[in-house]
Backbone as XML, in Angstrom:
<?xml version="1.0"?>
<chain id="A" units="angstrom">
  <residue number="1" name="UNK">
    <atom name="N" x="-4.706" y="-55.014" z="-20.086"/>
    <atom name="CA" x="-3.636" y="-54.127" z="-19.680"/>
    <atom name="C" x="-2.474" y="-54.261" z="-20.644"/>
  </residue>
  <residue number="2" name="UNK">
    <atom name="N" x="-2.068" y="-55.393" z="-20.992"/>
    <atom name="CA" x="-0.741" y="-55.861" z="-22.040"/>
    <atom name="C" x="-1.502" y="-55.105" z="-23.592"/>
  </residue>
  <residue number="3" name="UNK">
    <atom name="N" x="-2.510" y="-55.105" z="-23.661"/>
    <atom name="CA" x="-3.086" y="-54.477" z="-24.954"/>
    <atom name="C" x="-3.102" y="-52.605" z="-24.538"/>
  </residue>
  <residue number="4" name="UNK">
    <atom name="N" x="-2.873" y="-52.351" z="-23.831"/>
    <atom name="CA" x="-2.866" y="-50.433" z="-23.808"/>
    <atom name="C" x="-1.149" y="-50.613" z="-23.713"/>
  </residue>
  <residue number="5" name="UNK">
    <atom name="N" x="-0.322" y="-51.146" z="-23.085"/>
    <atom name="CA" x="1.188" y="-50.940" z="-23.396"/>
    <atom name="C" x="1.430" y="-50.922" z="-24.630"/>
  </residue>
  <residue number="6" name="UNK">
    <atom name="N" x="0.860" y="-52.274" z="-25.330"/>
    <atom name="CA" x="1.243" y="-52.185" z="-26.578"/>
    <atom name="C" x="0.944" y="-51.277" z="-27.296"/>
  </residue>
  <residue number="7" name="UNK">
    <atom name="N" x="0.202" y="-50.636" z="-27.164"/>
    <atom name="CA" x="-0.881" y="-49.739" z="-27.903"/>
    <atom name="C" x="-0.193" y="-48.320" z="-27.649"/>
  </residue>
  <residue number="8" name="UNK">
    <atom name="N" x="0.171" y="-48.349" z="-26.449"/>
    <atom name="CA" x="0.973" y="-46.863" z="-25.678"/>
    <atom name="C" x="2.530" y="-47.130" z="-26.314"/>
  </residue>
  <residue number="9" name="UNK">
    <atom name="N" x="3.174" y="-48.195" z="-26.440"/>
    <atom name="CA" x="4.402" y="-48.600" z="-27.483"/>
    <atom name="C" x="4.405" y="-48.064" z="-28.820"/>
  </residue>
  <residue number="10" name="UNK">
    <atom name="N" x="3.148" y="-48.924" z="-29.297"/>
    <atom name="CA" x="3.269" y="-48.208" z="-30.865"/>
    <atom name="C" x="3.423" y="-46.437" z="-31.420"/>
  </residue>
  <residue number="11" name="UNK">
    <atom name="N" x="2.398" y="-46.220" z="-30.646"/>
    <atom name="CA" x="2.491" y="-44.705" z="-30.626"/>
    <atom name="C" x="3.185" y="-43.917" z="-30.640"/>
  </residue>
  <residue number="12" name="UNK">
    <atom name="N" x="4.137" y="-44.246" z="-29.530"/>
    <atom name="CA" x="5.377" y="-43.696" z="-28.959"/>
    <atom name="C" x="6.641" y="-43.861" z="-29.901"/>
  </residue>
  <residue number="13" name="UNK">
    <atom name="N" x="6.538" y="-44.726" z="-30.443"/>
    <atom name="CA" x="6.937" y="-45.280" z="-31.731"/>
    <atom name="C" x="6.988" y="-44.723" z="-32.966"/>
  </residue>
  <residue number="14" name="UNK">
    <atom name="N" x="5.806" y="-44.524" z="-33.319"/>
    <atom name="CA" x="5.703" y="-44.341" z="-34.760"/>
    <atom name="C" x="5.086" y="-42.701" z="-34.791"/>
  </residue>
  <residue number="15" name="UNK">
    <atom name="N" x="5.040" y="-41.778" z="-33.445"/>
    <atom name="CA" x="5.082" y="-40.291" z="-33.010"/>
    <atom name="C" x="6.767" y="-40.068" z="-32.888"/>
  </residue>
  <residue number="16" name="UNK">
    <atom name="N" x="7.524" y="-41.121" z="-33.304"/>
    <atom name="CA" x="8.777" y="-40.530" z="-32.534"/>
    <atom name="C" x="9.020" y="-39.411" z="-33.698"/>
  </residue>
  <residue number="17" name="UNK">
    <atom name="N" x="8.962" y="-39.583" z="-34.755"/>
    <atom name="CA" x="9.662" y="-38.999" z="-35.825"/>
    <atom name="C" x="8.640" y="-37.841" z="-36.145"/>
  </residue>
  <residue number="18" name="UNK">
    <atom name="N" x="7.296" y="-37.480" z="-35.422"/>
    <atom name="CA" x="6.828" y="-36.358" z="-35.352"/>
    <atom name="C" x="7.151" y="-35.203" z="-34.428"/>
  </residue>
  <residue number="19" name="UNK">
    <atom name="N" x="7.760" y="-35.975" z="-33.280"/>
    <atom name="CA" x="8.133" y="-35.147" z="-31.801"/>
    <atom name="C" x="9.415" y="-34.722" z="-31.832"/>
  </residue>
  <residue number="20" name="UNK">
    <atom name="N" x="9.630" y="-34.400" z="-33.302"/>
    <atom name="CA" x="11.227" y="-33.751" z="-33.725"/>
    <atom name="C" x="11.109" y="-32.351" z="-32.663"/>
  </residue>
  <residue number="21" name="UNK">
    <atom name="N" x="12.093" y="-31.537" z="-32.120"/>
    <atom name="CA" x="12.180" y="-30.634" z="-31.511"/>
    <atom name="C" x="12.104" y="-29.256" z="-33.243"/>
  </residue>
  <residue number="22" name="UNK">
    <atom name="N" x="11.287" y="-28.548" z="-32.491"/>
    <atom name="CA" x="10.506" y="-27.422" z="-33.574"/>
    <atom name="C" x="12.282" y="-26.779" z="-34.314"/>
  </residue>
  <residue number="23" name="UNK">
    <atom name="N" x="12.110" y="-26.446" z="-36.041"/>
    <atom name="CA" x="12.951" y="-26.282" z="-36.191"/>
    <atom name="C" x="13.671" y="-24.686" z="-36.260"/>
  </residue>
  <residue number="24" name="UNK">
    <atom name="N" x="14.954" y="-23.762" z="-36.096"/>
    <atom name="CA" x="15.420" y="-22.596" z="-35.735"/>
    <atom name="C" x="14.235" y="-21.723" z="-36.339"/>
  </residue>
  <residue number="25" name="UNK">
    <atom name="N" x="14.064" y="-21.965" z="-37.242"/>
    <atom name="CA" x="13.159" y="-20.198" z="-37.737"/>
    <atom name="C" x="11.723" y="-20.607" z="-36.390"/>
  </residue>
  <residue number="26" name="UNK">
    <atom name="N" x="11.024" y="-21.548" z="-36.303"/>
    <atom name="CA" x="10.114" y="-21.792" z="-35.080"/>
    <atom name="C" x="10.213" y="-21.100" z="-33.918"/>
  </residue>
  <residue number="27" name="UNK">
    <atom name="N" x="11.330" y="-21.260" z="-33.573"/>
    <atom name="CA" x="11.618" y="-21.363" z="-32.139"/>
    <atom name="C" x="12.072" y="-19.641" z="-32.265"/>
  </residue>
  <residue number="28" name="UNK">
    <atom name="N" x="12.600" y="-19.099" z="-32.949"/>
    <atom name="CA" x="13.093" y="-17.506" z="-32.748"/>
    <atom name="C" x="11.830" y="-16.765" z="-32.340"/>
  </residue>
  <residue number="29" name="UNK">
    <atom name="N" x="10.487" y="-17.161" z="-33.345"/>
    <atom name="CA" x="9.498" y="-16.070" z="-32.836"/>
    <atom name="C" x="8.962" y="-16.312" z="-31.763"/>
  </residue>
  <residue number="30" name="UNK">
    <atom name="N" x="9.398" y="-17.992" z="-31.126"/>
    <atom name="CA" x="8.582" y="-18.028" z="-30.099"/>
    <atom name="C" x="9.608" y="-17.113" z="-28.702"/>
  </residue>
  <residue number="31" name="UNK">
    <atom name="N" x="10.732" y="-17.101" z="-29.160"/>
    <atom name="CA" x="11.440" y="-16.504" z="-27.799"/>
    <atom name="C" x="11.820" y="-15.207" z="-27.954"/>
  </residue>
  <residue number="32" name="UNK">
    <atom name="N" x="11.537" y="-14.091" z="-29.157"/>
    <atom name="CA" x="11.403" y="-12.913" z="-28.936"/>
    <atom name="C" x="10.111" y="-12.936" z="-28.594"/>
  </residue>
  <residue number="33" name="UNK">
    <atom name="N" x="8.969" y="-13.541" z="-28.609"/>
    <atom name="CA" x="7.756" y="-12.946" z="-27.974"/>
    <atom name="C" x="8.035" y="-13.725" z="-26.136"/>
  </residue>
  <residue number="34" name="UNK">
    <atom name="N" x="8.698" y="-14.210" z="-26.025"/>
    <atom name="CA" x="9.054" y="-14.794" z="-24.705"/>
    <atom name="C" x="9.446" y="-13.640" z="-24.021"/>
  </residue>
  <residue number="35" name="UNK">
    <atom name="N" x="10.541" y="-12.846" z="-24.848"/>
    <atom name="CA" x="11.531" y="-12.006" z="-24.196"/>
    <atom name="C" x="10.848" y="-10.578" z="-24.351"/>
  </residue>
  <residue number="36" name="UNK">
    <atom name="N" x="9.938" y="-10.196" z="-24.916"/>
    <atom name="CA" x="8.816" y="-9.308" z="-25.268"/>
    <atom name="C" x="7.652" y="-9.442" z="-23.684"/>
  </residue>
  <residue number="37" name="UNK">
    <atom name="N" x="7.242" y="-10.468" z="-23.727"/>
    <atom name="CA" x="6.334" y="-10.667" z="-22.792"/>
    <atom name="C" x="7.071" y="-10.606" z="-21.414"/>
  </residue>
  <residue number="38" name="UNK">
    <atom name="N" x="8.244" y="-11.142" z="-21.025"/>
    <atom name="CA" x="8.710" y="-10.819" z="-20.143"/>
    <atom name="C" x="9.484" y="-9.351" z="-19.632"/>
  </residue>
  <residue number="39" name="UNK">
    <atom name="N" x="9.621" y="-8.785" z="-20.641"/>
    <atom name="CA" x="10.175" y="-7.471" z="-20.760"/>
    <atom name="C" x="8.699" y="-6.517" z="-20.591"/>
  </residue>
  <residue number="40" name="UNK">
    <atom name="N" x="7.676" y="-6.608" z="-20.991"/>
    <atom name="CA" x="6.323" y="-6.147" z="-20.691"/>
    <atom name="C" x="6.234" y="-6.484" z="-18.958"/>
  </residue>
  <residue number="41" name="UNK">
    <atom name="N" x="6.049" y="-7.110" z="-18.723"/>
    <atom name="CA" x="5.331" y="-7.367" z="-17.209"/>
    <atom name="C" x="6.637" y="-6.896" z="-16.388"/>
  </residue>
  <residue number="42" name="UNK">
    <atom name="N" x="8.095" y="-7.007" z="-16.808"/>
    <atom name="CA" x="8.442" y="-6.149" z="-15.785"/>
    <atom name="C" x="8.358" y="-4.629" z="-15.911"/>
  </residue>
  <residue number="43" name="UNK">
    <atom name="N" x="7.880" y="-4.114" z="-16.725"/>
    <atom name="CA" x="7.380" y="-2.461" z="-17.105"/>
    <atom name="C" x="6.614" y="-2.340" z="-16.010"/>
  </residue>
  <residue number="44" name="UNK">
    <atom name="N" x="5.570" y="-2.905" z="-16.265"/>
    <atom name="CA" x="4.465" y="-3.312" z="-15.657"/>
    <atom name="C" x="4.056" y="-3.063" z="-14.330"/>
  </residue>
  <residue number="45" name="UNK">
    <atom name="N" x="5.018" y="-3.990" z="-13.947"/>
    <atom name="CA" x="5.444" y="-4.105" z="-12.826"/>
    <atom name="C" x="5.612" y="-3.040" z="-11.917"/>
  </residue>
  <residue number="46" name="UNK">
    <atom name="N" x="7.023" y="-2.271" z="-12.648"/>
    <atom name="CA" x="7.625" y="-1.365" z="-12.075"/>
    <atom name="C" x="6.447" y="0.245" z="-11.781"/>
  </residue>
  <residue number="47" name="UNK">
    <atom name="N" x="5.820" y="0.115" z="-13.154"/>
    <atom name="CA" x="4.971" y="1.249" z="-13.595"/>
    <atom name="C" x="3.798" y="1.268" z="-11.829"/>
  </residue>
  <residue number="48" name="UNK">
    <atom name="N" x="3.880" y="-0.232" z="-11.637"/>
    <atom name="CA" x="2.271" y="-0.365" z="-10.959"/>
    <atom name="C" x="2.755" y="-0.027" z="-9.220"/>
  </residue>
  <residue number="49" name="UNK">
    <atom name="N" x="4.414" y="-0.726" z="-9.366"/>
    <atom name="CA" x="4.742" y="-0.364" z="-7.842"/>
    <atom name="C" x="5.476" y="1.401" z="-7.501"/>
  </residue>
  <residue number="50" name="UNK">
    <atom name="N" x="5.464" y="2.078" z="-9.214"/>
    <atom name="CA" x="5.675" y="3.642" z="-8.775"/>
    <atom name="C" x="4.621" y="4.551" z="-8.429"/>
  </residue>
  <residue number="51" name="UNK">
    <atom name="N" x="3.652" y="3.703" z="-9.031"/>
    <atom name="CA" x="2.122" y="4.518" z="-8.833"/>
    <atom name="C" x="1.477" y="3.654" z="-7.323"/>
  </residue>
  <residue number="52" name="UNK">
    <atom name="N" x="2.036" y="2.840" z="-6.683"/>
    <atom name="CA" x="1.497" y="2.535" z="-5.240"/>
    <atom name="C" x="2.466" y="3.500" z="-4.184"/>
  </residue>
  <residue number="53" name="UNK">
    <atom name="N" x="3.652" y="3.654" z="-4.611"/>
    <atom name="CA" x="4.619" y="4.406" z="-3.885"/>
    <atom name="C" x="3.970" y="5.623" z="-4.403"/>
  </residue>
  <residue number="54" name="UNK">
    <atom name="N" x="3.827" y="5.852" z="-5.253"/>
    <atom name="CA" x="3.205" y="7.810" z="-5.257"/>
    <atom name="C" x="1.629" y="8.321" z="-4.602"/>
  </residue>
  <residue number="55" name="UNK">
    <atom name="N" x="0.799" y="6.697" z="-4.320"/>
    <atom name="CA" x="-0.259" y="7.150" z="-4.101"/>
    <atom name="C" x="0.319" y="7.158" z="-2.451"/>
  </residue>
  <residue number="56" name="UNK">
    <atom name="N" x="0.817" y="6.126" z="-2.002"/>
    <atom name="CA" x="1.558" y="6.272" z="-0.194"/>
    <atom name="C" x="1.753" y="7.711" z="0.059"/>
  </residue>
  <residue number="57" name="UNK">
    <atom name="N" x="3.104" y="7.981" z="-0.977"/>
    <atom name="CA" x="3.152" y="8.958" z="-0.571"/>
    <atom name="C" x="2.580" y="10.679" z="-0.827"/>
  </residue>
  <residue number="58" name="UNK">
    <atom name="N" x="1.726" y="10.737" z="-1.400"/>
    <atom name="CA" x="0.623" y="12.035" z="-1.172"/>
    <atom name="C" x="-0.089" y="11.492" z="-0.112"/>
  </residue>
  <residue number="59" name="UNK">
    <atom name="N" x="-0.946" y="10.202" z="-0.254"/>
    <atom name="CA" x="-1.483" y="10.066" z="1.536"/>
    <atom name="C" x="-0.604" y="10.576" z="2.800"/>
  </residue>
  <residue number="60" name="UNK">
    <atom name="N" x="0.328" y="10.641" z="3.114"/>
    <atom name="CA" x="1.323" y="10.791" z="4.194"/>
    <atom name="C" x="1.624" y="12.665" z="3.923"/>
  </residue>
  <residue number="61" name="UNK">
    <atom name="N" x="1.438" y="12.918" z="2.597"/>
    <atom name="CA" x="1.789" y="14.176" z="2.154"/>
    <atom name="C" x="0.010" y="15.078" z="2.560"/>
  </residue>
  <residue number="62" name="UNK">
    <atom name="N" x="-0.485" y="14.434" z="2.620"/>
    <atom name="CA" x="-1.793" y="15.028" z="3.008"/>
    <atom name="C" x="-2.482" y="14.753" z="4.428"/>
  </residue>
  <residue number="63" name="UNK">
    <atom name="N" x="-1.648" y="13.861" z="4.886"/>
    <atom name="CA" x="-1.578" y="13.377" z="6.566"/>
    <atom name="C" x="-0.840" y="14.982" z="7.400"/>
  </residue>
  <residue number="64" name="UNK">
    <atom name="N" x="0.507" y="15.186" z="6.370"/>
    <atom name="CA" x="1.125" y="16.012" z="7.307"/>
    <atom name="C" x="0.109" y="17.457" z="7.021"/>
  </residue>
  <residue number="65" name="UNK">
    <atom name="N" x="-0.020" y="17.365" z="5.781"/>
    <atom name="CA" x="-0.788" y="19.172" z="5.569"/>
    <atom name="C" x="-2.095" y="19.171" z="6.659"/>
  </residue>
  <residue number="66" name="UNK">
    <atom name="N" x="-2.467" y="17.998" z="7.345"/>
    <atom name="CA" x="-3.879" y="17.921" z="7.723"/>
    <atom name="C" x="-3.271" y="18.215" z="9.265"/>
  </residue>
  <residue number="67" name="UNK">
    <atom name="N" x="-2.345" y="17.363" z="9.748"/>
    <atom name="CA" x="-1.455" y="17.620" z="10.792"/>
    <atom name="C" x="-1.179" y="19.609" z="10.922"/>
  </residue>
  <residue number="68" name="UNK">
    <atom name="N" x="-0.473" y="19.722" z="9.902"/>
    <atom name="CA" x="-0.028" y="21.187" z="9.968"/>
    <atom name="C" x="-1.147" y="22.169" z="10.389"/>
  </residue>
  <residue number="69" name="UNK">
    <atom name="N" x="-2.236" y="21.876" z="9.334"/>
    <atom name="CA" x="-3.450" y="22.240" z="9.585"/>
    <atom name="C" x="-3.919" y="22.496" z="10.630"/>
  </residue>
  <residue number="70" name="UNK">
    <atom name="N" x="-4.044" y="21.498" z="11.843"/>
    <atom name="CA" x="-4.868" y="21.180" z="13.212"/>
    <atom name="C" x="-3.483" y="22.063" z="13.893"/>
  </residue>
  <residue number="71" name="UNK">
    <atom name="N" x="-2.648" y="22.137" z="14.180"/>
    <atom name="CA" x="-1.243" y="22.711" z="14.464"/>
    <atom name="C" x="-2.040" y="24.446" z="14.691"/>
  </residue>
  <residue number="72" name="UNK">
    <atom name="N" x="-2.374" y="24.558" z="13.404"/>
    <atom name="CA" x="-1.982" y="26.039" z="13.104"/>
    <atom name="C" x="-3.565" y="26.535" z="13.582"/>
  </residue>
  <residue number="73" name="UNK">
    <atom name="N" x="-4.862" y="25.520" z="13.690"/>
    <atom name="CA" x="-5.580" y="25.761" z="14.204"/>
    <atom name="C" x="-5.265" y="25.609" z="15.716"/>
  </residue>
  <residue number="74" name="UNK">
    <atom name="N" x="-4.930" y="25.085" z="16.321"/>
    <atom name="CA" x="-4.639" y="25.166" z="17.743"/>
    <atom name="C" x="-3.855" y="26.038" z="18.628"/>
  </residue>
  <residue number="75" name="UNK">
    <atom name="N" x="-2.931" y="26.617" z="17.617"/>
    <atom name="CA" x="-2.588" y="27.914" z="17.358"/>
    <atom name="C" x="-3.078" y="28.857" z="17.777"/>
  </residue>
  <residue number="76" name="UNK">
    <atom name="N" x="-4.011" y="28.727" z="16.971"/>
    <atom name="CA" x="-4.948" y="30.237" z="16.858"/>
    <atom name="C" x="-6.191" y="30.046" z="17.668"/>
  </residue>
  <residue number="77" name="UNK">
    <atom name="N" x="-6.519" y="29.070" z="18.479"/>
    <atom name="CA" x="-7.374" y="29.068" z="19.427"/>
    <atom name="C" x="-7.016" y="29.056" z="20.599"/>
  </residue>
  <residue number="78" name="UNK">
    <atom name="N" x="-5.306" y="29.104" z="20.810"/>
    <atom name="CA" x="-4.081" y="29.356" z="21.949"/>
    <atom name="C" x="-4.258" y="30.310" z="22.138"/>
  </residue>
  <residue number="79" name="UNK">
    <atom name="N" x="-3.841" y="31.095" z="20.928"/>
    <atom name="CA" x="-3.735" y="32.336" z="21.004"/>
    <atom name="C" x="-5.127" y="33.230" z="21.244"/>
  </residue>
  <residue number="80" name="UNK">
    <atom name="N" x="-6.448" y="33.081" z="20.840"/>
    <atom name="CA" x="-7.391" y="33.569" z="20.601"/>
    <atom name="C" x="-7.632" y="33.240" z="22.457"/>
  </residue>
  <residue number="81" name="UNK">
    <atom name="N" x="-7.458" y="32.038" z="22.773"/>
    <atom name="CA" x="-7.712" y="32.584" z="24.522"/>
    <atom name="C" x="-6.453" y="33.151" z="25.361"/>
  </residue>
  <residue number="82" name="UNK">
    <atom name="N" x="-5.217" y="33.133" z="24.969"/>
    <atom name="CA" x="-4.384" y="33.950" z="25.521"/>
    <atom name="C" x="-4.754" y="35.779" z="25.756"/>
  </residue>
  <residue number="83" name="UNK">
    <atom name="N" x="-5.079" y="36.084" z="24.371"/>
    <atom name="CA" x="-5.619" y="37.159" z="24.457"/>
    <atom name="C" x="-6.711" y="37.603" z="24.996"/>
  </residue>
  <residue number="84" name="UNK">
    <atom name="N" x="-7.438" y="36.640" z="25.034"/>
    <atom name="CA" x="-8.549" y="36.960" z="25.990"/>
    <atom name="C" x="-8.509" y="36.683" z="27.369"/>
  </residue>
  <residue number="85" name="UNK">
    <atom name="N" x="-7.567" y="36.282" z="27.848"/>
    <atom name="CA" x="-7.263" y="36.229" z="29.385"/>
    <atom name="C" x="-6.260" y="37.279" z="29.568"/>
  </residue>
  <residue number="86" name="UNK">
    <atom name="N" x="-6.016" y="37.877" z="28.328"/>
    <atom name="CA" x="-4.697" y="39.339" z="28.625"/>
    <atom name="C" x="-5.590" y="40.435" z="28.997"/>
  </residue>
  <residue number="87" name="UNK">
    <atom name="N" x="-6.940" y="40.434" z="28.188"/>
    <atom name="CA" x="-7.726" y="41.535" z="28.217"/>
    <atom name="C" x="-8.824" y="41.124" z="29.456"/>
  </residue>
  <residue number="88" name="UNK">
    <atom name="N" x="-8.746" y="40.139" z="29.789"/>
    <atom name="CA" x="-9.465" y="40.193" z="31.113"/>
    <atom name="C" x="-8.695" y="41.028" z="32.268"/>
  </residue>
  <residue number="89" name="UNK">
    <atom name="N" x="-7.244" y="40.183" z="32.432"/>
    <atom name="CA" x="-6.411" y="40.703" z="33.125"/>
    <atom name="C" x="-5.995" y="42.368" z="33.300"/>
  </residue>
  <residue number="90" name="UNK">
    <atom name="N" x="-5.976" y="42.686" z="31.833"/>
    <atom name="CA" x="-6.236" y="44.508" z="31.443"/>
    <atom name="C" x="-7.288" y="45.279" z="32.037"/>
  </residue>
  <residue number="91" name="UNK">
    <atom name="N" x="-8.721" y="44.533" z="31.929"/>
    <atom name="CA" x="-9.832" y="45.131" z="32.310"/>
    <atom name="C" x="-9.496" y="45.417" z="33.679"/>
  </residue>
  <residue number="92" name="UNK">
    <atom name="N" x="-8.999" y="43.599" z="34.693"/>
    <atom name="CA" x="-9.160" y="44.110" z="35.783"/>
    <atom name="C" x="-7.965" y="45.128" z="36.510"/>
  </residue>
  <residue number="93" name="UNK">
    <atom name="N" x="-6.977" y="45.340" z="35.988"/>
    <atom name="CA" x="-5.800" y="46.158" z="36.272"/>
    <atom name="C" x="-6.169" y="47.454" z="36.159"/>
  </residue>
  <residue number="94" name="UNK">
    <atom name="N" x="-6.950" y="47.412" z="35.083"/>
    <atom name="CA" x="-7.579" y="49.183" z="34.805"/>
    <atom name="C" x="-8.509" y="49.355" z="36.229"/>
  </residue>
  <residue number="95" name="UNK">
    <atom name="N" x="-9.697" y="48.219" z="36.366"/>
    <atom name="CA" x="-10.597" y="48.873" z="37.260"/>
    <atom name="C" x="-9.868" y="48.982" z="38.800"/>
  </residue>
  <residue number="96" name="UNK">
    <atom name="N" x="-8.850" y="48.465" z="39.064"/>
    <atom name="CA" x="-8.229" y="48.506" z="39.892"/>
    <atom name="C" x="-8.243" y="50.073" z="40.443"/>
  </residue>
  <residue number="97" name="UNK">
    <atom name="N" x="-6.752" y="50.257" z="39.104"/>
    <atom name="CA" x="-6.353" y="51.688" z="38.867"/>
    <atom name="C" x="-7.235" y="52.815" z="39.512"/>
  </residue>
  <residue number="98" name="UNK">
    <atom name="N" x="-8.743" y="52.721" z="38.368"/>
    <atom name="CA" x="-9.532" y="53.297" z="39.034"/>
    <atom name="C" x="-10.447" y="53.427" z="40.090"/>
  </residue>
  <residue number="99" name="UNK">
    <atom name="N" x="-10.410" y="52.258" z="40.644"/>
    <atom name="CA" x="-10.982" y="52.537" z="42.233"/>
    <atom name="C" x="-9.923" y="52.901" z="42.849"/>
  </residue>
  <residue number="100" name="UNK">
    <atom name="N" x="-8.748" y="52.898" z="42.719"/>
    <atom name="CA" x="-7.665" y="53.688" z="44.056"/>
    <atom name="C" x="-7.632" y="55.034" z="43.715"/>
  </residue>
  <residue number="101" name="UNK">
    <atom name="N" x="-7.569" y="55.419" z="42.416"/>
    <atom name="CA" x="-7.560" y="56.617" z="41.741"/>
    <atom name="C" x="-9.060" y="57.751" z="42.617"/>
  </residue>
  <residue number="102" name="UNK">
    <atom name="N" x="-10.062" y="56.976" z="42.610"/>
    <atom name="CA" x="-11.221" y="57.462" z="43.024"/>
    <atom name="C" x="-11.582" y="57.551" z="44.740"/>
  </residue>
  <residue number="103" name="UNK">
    <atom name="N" x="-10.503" y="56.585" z="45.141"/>
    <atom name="CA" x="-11.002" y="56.687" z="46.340"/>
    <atom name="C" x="-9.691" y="57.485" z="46.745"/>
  </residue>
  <residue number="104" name="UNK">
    <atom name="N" x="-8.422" y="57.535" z="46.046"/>
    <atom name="CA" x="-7.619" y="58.698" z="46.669"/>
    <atom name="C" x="-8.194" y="60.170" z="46.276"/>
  </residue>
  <residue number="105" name="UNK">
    <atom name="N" x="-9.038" y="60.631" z="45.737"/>
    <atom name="CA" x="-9.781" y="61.817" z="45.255"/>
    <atom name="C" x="-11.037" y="61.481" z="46.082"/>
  </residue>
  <residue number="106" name="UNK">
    <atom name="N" x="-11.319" y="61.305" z="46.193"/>
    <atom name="CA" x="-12.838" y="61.497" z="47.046"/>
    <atom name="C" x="-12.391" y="61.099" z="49.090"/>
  </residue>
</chain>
């Protein structure tokens, strides 16, 4: 064990004067591509949460047309028996008509 300290000593030692901190021209390209890469993913980002908000909303935009849809069909199957309980009601008002009509003449 006293032989890996020493051993982990020397190193530490005689690496000191390699573990200089990287010098200015180094370090610039590494932090415009820092500030590059971070400037990318929030694009990214933004790009990926306008296209989840645009796909929401045509779903909801095609919820209501489907809504409107059933609306305007129910509508017209309101209406399609309204009218047909008008013209029942017509028929029987007419035959009415004409049995009093017929039995005040005969």
């Amino acid at each position: 064990m006293l032989l890996w300290v020493f051993f982990l000593v020397i190193l530490t030692l005689d690496s000191g004067s390699h573990c200089s901190p990287p010098s200015l021209p180094l370090r610039m390209p590494r932090y415009a591509d820092a500030i590059f890469t971070n400037s990318y993913r929030k694009v990214l980002g933004q790009l990926s949460a306008r296209k989840l908000l645009q796909d929401i909303m045509s779903r909801q935009q095609g919820e209501r047309n489907q809504e409107q849809g059933a609306k305007v069909r129910l509508g017209r199957q309101v209406d399609s028996v309204w009218a047909g309980q008008k013209q029942m009601a017509l028929e029987s008002i007419l035959v009415a008509l004409l049995q009093k009509h017929r039995n005040s003449q005969g």
